[in-house]
N, C-alpha and C positions, 0 to 999 in steps of 0.2 A: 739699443733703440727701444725707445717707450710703445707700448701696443695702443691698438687703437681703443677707445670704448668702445664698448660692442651695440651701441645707440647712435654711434658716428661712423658709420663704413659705407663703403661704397658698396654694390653688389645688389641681390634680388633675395626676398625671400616669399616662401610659397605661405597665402594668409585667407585661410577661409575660402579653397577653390581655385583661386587665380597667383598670377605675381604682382609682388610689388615691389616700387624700388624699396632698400633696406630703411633706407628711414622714416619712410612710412609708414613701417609696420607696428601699429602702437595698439594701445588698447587704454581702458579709460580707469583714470585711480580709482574708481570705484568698483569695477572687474570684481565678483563673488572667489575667484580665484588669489584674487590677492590679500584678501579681508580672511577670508577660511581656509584657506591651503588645496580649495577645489580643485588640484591641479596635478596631471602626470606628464609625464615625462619619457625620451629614449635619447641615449648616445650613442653613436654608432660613427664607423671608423671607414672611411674613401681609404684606398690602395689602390694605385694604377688607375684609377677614375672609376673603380665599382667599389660599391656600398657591403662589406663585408655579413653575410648572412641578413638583408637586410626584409627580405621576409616576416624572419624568426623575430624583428624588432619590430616593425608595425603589426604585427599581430599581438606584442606583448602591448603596444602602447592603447591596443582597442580593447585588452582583455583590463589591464590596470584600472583604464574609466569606466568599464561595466563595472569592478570591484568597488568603484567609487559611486556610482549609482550616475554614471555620466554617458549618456547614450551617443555616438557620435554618428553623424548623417553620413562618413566616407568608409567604404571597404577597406579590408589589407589591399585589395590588388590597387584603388587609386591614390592610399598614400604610398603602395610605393613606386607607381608611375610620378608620381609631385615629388618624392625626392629624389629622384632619377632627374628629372626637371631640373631640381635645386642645383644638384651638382652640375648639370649639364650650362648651367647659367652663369655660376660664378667660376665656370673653369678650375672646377677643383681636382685635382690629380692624388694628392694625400692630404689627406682633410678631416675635422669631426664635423658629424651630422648633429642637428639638437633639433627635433621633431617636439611640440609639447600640444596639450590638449588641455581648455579649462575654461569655467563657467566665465561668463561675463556681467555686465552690470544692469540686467534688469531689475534684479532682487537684491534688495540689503537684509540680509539677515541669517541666523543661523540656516533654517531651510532653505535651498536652493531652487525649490520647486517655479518653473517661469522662466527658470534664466536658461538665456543660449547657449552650447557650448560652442567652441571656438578651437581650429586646430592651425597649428603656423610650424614653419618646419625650416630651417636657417642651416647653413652648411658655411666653411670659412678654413681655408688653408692651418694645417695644425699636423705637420710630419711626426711630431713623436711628446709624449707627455713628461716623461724624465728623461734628463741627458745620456749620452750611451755611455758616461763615467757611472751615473748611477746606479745604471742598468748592469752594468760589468760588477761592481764591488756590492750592491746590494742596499736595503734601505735602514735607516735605524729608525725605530717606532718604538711609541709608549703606551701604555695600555689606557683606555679613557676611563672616566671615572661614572660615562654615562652609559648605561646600557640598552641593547635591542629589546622593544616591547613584545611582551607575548601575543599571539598570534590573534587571543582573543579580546586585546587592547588596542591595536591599530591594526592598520589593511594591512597587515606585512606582507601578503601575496603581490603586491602593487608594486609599482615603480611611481609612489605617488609623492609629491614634492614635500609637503609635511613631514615623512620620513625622515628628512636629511635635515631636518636644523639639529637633529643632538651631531648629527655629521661632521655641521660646522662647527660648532661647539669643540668638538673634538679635535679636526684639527686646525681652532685654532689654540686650543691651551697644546699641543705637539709641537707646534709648529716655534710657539712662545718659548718653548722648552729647550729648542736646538733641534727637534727631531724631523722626521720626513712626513710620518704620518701617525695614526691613531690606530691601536686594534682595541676594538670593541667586544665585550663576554655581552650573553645574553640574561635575561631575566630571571634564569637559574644558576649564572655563574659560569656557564661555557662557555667554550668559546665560541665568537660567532662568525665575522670578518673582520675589516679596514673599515674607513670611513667610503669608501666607494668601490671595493675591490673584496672578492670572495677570498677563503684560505686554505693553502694544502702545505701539508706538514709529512716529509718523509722519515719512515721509522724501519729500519733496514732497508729492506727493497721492495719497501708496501709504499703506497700514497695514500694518505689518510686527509681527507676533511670534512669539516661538519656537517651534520643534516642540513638543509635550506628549511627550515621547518617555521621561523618567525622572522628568516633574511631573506633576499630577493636569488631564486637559482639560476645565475647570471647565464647569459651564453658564451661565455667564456669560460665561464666553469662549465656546462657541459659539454664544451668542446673540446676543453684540456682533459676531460673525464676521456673523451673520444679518443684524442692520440696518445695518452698512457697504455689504452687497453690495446691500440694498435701496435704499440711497441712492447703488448706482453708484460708490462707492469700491474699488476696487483695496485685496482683501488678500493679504500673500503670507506664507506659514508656512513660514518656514525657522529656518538656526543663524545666531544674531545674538552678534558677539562685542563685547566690553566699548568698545572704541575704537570701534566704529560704534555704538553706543548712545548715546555723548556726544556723535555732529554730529546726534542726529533735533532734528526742527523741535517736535515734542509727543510728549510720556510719558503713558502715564495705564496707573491701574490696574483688572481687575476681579474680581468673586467676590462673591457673596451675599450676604456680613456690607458690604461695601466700597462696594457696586453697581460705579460708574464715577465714578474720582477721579482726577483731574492730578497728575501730581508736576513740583513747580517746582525741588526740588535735588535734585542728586547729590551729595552729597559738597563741593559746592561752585560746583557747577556749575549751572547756571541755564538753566532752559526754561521758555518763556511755554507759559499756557494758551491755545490756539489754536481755530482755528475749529472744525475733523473732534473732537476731543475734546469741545467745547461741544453739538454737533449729537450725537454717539451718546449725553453724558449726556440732552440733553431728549429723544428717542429712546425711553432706556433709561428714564427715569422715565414717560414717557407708557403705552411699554406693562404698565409691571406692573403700573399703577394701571387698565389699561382694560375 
């Protein structure tokens, strides 16, 4: 069955304050947002009809637009009563949220100064992002050719929209290629994550992965940081370069849209789904459902 555009649905979404029906909710091709990349972002994942840590998400989406010099007129605490709202409107049970914030079109031009910002926040039935075949056997990725800017190059502390076009980029030359997804090194040749998904690499009975230092520190990465230490695993957050990435014993990926998923290739390169990967996913499903 074909999905719907995401411009054509039935449903409510929460737009500057109030509700609207979904196809209402527009904004005008001239929006500073869409001309400059004025614009952040949150995903975040409904289980059982609650918003999983959803807190720790509108606080990051008001901290993203201060980094962006975008002041917004609502608290953590009223957008997450609006998306409490949201889901409560569309009947959503298992679902992703997409909360975004971004200048509008009072001003044309590089500075923003004048323009309103604007917050809308959409929720939409979405049980699982990869199949549970894929989830079982794991993902094959290729490495991009584009890499994470330094931190004194772009907002990297942000969840801000701009970020993710080398994203797309990425996967789509993976996607082109036969593969699932993109892992991306950073601007010194590290590695950094995926295209929307942070990375842990086990090396004995250690969990190893990268500093967040010019990548976004997901909350799914510090969550899987949380039930590693709970289960007594050793993790250690350092710079992980590409030749020790290919001896780890397990890869797996994590992030919101992703949860916790194994990757089985590199490029060519082949890692079994192992035990510490299997234990943080059943883990990582037991608590968002509990």
């Amino acid at each position: 069955m074909a999905l719907l555009p995401f411009d054509d649905r039935d449903g409510f979404i929460w737009y500057d304050g109030g509700m609207l029906p979904w196809r209402e909710a527009k904004l005008h091709v001239l929006s500073h947002g869409l001309h400059y990349a004025s614009c952040a972002f949150e995903g975040e994942r409904v289980y059982e009809g609650k918003v999983f840590k959803l807190t720790q998400h509108s606080a990051r989406l008001i901290d993203s637009c201060r980094i962006l010099d975008i002041e917004l007129p609502y608290s953590v605490e009223v957008i997450d009563a609006a998306t409490r709202e949201v889901v409560s409107a569309n009947q959503i049970r298992n679902g992703y949220v997409r909360p975004i914030a971004w200048r509008g079109a009072e001003v044309m031009g590089v500075s923003a100064k004048g323009t309103k910002p604007h917050v809308a926040i959409a929720a939409w039935p979405w049980p699982e992002y990869y199949s549970e075949d894929a989830r079982r056997k794991g993902l094959r990725v290729t490495v991009s050719k584009w890499r994470r800017p330094a931190p004194d190059m772009a907002p990297t502390g942000s969840k801000a929209a701009g970020l993710y076009m080398i994203c797309t980029l990425s996967r789509h030359q993976a996607e082109a290629a036969g593969f699932d997804d993109a892992l991306m090194w950073d601007y010194r040749g590290q590695v950094a994550e995926a295209t929307g998904a942070n990375l842990f690499a086990v090396f004995g009975s250690e969990l190893h992965t990268p500093i967040p230092d010019c990548f976004l520190n997901g909350i799914t990465r510090q969550t899987t940081i949380e039930l590693a230490r709970q289960r007594g695993i050793p993790v250690v957050e350092r710079a992980i370069w590409p030749d020790e990435l290919m001896k780890a014993n397990e890869i797996f990926l994590t992030g919101t849209a992703v949860e916790i998923i194994p990757i089985r290739e590199i490029d060519g390169k082949t890692f079994p789904v192992g035990p510490i990967t299997l234990t943080l996913m059943d883990d990582y499903s037991k608590l968002v459902r509990s």
